[in-house]
C-alpha positions in Angstrom: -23.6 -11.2 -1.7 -24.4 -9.8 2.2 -21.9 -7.7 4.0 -20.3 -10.4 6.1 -19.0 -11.6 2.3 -17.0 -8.6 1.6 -13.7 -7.6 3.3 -13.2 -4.3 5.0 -9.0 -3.3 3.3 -8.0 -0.7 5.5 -4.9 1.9 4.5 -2.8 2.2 7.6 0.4 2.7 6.1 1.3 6.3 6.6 3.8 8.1 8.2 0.9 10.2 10.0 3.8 13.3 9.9 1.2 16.1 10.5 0.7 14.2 14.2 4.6 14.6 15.4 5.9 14.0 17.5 3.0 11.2 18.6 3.8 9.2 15.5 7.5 9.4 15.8 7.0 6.1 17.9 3.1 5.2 17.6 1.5 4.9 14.5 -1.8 6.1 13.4 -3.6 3.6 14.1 -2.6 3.1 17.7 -2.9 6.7 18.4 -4.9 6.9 21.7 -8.9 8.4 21.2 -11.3 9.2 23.7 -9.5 6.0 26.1 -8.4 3.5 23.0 -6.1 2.9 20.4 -8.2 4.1 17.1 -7.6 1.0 15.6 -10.2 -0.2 18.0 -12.7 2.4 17.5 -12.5 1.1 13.6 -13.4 -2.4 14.3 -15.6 -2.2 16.5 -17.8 0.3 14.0 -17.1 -2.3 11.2 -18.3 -5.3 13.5 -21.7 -3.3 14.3 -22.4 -2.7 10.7 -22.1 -6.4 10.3 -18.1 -6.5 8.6 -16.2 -9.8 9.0 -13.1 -9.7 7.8 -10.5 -6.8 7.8 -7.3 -6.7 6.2 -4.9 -3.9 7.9 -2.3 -2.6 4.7 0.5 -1.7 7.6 3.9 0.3 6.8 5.0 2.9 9.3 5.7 0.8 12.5 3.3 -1.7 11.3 4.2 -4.8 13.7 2.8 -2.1 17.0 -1.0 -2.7 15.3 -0.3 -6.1 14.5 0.7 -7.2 18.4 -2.1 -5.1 19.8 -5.2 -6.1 17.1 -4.3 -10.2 16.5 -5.8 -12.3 14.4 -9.5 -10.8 15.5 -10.9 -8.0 17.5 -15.1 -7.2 18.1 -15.8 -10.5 16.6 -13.5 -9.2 13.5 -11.4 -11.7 11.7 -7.7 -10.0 10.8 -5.2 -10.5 8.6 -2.4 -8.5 7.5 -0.8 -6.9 4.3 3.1 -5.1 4.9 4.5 -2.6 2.7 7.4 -4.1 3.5 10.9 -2.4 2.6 9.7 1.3 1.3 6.0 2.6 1.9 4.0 1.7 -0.8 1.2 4.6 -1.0 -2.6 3.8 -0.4 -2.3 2.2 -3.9 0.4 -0.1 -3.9 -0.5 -0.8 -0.8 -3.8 -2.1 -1.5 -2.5 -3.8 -4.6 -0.1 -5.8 -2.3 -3.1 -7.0 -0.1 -5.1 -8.4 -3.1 -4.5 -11.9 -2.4 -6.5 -11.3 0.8 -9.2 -9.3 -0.7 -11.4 -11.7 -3.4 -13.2 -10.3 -6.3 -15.1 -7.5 -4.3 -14.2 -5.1 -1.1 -14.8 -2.2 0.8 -11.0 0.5 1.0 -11.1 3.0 3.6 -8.4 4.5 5.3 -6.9 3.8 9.0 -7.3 7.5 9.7 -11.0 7.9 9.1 -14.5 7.2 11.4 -17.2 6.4 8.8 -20.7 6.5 10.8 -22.7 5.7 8.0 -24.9 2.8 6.7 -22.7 0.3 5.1 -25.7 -2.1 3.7 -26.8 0.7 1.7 -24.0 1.5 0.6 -23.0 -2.4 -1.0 -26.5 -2.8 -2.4 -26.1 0.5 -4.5 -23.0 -1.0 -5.9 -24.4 -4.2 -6.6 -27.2 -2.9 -8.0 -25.0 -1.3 -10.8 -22.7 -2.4 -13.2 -19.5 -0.6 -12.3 -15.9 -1.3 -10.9 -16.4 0.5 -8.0 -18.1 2.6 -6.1 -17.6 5.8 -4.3 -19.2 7.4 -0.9 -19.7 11.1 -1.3 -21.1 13.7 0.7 -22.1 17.3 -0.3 -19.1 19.4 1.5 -19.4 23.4 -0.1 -15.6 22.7 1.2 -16.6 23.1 4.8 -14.4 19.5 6.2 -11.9 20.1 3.2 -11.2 20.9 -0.3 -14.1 19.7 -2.5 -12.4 17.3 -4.8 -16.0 15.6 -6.4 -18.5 16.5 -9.1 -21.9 14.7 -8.1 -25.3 15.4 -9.8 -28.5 14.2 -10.1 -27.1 10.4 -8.2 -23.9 10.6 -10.7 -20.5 10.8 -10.2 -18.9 13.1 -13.1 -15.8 13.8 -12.0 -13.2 13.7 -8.9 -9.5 14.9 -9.0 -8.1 15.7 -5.9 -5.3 18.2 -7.5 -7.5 20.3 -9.6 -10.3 21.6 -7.8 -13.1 23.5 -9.9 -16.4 25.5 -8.7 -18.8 23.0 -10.0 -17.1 20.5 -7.3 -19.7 20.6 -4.4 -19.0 17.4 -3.0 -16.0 15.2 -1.4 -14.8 11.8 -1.6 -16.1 10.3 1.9 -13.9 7.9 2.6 -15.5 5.1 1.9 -15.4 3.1 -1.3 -15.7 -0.3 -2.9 -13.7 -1.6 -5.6 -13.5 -4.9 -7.5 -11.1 -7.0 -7.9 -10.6 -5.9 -11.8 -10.3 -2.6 -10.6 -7.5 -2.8 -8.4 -5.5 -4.9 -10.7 -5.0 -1.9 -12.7 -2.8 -1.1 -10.0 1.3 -1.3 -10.8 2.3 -4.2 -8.6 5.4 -3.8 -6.4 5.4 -0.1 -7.3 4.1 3.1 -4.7 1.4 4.7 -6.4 -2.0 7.1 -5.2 -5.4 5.4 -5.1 -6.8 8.2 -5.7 -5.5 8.2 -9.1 -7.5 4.5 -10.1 -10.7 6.7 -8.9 -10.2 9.9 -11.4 -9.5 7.1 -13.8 -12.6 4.8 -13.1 -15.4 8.0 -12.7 -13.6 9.3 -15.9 -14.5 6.2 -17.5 -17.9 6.0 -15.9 -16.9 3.0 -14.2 -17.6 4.5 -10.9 -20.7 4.6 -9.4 -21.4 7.3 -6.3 -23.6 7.0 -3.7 -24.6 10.0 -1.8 -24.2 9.8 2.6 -25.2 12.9 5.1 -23.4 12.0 8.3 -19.8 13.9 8.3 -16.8 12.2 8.9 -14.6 12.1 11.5 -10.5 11.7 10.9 -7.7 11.6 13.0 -5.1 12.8 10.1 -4.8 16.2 11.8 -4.3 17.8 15.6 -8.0 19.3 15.3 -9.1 16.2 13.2 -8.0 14.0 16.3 -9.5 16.8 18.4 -12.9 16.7 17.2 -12.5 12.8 16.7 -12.0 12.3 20.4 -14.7 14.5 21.3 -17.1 12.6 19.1 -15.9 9.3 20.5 -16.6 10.1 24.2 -20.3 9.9 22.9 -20.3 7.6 20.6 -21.3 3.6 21.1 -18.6 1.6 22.4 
């Protein structure tokens, strides 16, 4: 399996409310960075680390991303999951997309830049026999709260509620999860991905795999700040 085999599901769903009033009528995703619609930004760093296929999980003014991105961008093919009626939550969301998906892919969210080396990244999941696998970075709570436990190249714990002291490290971003994995999921229902993770590295089903480039987000006004700055010197 290469990294051309595995789809990218991006979470794009949100109603983005710490960014009002921009995402009263714009969502996330086509919020404007450094001279593009992030959305664009996204692709283009999938396409360069050699991603194929992307499925955007859309809710919040979803059809806006849709028009603008296609059916491919940066030599990116695109499909589409809607929440449809009510916002599903970065879980049901992805559990709706599953048809698209196969038996293995990458979830990240729309909100997050994640400069790091993919093909690393799959090869330490392959290379282990888990449901998933999680990016991690030490974080001493300098981005945000530290939510992981990460020792000697394993994952012990994460919970995103219940932070302790011995949690040095943060959940990245970046993740892969198979196809087993996310049909733990409650189909139709909203629920938090980041619930199937607690679960999974409880479980040891969860591998992690340790990056050192921080990430970038646009979730908040400084987030976008320092996004766009970062951007204007980044490669197109």
């Amino acid at each position: 399996m290469t990294i051309a085999d595995v789809p990218v599901a991006v979470l794009a769903g949100g109603l983005a409310t710490r960014l009002h009033p921009i995402t009263q009528t714009v969502p996330k995703a086509m919020v404007e960075v450094a001279g593009r619609p992030f959305v664009n930004h996204q692709l283009a760093l999938l396409a360069r680390n050699g991603v194929r296929r992307v499925v955007l999980c859309l809710g919040h003014l979803g059809e806006q991303v849709e028009r603008h991105v296609g059916g491919s961008r940066h030599g990116v093919q695109v499909q589409y999951s809607h929440d449809g009626d009510r916002l599903l939550g970065t879980g049901g969301a992805l559990r709706r997309a599953l048809p698209l998906l196969g038996e293995v892919c990458w979830v990240l969210y729309g909100d997050s830049y994640l400069d790091v080396d993919y093909r690393a990244a799959l090869a330490a999941f392959l290379s282990r026999d888990v449901l998933g696998l999680m990016t991690v970075m030490r974080n001493e709570g300098r981005w945000d709260r530290s939510n992981v436990v990460f020792r000697e190249g394993r994952l012990l714990c994460y919970n995103k509620q219940q932070a302790t002291p011995e949690m040095t490290h943060i959940d990245y971003g970046l993740s892969l999860l198979r196809r087993d994995a996310i049909e733990r999921l409650p189909e139709g229902q909203a629920s938090d991905l980041a619930n199937l993770y607690r679960d999974l590295v409880a479980e040891g089903r969860m591998a992690g795999h340790e990056v050192t480039q921080r990430f970038y987000e646009i979730g908040s006004p400084r987030g976008l700040a320092e996004t766009s700055d970062y951007l204007r010197h980044a490669p197109a």
